[in-house]
Biopython code that builds the backbone (N, CA, C, O; Angstrom):
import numpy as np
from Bio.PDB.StructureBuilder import StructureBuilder

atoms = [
    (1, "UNK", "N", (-5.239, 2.505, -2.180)),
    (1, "UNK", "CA", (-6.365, 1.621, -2.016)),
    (1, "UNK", "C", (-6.790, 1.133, -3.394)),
    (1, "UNK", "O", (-6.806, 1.963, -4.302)),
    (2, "UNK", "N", (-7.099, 0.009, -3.618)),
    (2, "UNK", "CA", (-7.650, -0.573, -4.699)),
    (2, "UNK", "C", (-9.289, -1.361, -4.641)),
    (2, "UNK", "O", (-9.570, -2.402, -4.048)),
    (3, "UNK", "N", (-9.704, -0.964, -5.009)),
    (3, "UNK", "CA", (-11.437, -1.319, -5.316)),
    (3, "UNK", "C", (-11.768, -2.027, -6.743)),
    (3, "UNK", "O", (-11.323, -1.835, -7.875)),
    (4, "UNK", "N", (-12.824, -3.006, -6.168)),
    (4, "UNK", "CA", (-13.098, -3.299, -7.521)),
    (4, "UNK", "C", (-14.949, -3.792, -6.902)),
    (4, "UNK", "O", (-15.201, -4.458, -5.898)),
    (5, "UNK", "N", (-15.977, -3.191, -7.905)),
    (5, "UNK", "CA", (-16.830, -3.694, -6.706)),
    (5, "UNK", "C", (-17.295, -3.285, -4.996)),
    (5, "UNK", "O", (-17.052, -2.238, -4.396)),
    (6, "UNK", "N", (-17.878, -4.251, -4.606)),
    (6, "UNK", "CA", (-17.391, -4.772, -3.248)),
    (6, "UNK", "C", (-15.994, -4.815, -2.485)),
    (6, "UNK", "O", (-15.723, -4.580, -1.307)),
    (7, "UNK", "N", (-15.272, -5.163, -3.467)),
    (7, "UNK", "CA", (-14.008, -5.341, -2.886)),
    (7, "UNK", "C", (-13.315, -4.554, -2.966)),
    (7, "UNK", "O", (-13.256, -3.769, -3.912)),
    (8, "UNK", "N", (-12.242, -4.560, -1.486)),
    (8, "UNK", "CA", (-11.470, -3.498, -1.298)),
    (8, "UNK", "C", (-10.024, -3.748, -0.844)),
    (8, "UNK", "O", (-9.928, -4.424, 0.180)),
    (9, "UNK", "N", (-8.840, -3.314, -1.432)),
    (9, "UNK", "CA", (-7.356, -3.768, -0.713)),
    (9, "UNK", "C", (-6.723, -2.020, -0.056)),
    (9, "UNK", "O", (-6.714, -0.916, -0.600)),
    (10, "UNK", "N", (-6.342, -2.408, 1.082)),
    (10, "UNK", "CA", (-5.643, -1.301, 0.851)),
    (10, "UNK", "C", (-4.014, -1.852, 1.314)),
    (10, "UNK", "O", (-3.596, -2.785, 2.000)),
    (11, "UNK", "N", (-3.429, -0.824, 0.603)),
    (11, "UNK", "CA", (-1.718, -1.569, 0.355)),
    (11, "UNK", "C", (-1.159, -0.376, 1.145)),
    (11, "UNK", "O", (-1.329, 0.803, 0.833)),
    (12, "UNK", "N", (-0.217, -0.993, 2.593)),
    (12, "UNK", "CA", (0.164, -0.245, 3.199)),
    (12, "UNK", "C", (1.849, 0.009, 2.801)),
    (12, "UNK", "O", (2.658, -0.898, 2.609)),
    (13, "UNK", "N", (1.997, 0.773, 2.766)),
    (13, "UNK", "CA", (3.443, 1.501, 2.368)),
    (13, "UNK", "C", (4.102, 2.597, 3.209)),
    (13, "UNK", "O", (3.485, 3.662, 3.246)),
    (14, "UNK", "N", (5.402, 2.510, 3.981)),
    (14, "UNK", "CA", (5.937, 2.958, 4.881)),
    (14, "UNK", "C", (7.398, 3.185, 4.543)),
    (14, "UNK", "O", (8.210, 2.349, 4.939)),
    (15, "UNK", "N", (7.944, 4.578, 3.625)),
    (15, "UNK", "CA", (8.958, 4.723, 3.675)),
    (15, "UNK", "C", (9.363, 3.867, 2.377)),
    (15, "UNK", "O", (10.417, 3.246, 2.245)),
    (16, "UNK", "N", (8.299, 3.960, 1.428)),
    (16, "UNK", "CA", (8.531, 2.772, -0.211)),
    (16, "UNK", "C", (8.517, 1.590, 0.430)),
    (16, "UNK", "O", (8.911, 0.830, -0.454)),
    (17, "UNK", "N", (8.331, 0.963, 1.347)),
    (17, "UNK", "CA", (8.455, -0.351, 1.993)),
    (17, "UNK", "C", (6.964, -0.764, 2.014)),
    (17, "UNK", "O", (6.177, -0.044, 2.628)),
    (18, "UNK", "N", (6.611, -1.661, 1.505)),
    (18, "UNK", "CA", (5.010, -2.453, 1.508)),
    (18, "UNK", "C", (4.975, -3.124, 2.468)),
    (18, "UNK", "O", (5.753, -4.075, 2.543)),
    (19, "UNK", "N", (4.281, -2.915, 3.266)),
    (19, "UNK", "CA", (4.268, -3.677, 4.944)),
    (19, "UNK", "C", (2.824, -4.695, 4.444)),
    (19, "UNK", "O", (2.552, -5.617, 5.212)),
    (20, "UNK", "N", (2.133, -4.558, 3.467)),
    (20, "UNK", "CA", (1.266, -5.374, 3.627)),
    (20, "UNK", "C", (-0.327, -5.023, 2.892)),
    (20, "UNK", "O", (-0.634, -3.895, 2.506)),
    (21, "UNK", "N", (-0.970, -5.883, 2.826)),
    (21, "UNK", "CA", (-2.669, -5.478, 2.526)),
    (21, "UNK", "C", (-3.434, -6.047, 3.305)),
    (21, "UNK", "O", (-3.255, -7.156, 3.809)),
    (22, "UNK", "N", (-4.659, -5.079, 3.515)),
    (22, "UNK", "CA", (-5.805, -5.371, 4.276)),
    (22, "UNK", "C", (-7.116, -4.979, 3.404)),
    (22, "UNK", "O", (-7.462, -4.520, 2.315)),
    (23, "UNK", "N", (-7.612, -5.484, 4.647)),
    (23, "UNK", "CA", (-8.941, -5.086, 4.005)),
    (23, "UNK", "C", (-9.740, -3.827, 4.802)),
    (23, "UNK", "O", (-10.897, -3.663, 4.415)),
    (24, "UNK", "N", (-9.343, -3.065, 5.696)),
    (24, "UNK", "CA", (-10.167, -2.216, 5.939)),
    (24, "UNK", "C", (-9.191, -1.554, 6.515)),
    (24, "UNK", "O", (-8.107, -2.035, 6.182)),
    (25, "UNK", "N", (-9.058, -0.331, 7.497)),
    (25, "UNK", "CA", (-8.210, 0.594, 8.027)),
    (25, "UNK", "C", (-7.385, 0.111, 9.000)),
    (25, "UNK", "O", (-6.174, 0.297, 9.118)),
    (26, "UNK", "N", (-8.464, -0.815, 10.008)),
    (26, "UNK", "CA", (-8.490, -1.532, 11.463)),
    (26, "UNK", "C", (-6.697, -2.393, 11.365)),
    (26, "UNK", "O", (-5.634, -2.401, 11.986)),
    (27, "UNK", "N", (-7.260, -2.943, 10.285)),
    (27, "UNK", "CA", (-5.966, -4.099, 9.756)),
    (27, "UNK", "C", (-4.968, -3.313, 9.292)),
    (27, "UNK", "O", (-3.823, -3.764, 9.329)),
    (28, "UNK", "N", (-5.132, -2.421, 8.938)),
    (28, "UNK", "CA", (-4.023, -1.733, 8.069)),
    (28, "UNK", "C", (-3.044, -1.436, 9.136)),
    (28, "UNK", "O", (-1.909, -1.889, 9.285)),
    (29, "UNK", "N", (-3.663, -0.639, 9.804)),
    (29, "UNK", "CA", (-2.920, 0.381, 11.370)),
    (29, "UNK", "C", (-1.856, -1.085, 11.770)),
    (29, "UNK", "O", (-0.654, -0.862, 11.910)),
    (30, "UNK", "N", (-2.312, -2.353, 11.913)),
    (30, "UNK", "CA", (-1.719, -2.999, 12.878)),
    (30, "UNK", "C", (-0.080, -3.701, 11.842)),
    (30, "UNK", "O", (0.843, -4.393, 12.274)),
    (31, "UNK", "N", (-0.340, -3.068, 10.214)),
    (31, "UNK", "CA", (0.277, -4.179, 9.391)),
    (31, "UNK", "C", (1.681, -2.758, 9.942)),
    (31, "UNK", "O", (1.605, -1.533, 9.844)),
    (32, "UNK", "N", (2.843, -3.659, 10.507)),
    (32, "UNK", "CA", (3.859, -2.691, 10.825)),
    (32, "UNK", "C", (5.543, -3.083, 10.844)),
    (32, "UNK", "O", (6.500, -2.387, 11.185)),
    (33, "UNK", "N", (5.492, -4.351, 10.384)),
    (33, "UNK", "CA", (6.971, -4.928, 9.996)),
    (33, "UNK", "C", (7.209, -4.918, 8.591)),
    (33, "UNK", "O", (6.454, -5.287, 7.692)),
    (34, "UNK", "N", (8.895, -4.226, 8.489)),
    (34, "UNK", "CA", (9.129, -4.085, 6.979)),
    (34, "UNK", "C", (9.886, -5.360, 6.569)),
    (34, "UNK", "O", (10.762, -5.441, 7.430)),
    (35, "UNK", "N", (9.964, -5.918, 6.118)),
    (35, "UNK", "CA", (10.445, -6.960, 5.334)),
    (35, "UNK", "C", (12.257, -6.733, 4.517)),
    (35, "UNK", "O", (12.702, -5.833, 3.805)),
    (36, "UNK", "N", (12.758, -7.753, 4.948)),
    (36, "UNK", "CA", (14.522, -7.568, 5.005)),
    (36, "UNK", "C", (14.427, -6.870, 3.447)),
    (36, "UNK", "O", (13.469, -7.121, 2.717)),
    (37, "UNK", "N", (15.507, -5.988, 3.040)),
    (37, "UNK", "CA", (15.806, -5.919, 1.766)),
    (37, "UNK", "C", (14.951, -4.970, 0.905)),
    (37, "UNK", "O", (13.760, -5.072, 1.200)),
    (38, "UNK", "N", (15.144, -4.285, 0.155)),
    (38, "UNK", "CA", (14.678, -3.374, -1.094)),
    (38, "UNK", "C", (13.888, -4.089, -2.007)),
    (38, "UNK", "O", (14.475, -4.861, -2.766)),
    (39, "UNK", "N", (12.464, -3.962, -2.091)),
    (39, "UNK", "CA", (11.677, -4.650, -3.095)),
    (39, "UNK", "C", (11.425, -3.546, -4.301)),
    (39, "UNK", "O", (10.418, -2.838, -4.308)),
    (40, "UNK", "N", (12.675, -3.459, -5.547)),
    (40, "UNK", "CA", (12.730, -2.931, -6.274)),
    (40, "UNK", "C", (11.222, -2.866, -7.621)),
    (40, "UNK", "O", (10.671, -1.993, -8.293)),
    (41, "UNK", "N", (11.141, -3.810, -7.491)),
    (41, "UNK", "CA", (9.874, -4.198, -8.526)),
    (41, "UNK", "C", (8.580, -3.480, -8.052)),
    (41, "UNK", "O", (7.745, -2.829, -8.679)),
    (42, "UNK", "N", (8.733, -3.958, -6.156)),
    (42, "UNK", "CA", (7.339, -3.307, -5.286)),
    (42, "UNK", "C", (7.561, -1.777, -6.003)),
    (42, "UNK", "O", (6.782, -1.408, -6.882)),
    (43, "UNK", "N", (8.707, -0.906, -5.546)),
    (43, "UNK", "CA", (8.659, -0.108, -6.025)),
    (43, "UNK", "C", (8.471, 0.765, -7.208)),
    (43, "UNK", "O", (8.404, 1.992, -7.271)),
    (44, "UNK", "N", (8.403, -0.103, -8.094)),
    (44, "UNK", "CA", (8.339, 0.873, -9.600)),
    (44, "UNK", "C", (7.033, 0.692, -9.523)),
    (44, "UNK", "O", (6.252, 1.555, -9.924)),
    (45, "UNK", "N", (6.575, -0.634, -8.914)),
    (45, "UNK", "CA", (4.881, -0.528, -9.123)),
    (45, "UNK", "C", (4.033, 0.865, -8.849)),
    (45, "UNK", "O", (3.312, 1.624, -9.497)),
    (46, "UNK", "N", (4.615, 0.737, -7.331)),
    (46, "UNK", "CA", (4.151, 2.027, -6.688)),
    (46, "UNK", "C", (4.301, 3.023, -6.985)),
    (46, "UNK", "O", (3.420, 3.760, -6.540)),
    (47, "UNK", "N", (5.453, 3.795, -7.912)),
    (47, "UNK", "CA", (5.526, 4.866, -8.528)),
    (47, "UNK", "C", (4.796, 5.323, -9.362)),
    (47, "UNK", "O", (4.439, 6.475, -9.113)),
    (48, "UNK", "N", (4.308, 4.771, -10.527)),
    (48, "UNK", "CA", (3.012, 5.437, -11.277)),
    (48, "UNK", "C", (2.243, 6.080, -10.954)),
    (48, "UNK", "O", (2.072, 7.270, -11.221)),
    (49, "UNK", "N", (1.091, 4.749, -9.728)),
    (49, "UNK", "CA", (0.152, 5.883, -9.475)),
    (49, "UNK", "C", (0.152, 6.273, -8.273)),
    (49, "UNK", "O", (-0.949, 6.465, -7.757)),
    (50, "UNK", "N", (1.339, 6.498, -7.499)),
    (50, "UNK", "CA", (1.145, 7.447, -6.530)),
    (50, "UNK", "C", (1.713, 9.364, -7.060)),
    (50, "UNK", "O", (1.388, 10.490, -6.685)),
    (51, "UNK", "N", (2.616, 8.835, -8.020)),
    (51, "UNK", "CA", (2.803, 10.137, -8.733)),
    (51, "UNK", "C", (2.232, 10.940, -9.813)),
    (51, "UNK", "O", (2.512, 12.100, -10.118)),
    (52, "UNK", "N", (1.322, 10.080, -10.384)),
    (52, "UNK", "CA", (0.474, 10.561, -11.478)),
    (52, "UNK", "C", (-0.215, 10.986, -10.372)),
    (52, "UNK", "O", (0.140, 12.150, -10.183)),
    (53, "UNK", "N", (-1.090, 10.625, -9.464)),
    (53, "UNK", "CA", (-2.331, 11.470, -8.765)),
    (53, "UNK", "C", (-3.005, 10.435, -8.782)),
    (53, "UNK", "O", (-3.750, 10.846, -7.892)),
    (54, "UNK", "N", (-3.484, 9.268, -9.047)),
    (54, "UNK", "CA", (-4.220, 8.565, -9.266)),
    (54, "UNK", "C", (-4.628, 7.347, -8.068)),
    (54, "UNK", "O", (-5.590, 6.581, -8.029)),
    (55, "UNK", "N", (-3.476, 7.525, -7.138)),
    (55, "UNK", "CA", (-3.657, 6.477, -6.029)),
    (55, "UNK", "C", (-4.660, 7.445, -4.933)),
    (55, "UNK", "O", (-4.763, 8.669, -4.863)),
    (56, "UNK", "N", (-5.087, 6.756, -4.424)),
    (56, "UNK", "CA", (-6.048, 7.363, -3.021)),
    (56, "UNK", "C", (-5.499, 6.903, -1.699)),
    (56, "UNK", "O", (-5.491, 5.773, -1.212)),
    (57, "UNK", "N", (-4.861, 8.500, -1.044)),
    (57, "UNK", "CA", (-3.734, 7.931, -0.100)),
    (57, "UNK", "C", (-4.351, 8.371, 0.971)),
    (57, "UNK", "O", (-4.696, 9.552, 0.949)),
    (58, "UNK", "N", (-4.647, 7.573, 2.157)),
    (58, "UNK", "CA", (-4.751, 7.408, 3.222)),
    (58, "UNK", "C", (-3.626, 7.367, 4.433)),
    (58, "UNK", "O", (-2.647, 6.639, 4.596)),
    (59, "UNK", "N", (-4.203, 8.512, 5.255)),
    (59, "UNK", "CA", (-2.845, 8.480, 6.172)),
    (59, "UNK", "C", (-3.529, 8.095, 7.439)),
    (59, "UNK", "O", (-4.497, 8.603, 8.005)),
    (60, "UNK", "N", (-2.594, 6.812, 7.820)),
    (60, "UNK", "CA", (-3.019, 5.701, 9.130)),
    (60, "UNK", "C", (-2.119, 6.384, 10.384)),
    (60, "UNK", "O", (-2.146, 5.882, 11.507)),
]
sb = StructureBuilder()
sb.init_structure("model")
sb.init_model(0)
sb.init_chain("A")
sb.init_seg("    ")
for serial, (resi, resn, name, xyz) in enumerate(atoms, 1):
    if name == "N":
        sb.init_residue(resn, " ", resi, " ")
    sb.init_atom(name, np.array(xyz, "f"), 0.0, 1.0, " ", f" {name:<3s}", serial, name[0])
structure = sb.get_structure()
């Protein structure tokens, strides 16, 4: 989840696969198609801070 403010994303990820962002849980649950192909870049993103500790992981 990313916050800034008011504002809120949360980035759904299924299996290193980014299915998508929403804005609240409701949306999240429904985001559920993976997209053709290995998004190598998505992935290194995501590695930092889900392995440092620093991401706030929500399980939908």
């Amino acid at each position: 989840m990313e916050r800034d403010g008011g504002w809120q994303q949360i980035h759904v990820i299924r299996h290193w696969h980014h299915l998508g962002s929403a804005a609240d849980v409701h949306a999240a649950r429904r985001l559920d198609t993976v997209a053709p192909g290995f998004d190598a870049h998505g992935y290194k993103i995501l590695c930092k801070p889900i392995l440092n500790g620093r991401a706030e992981i929500i399980l939908l």
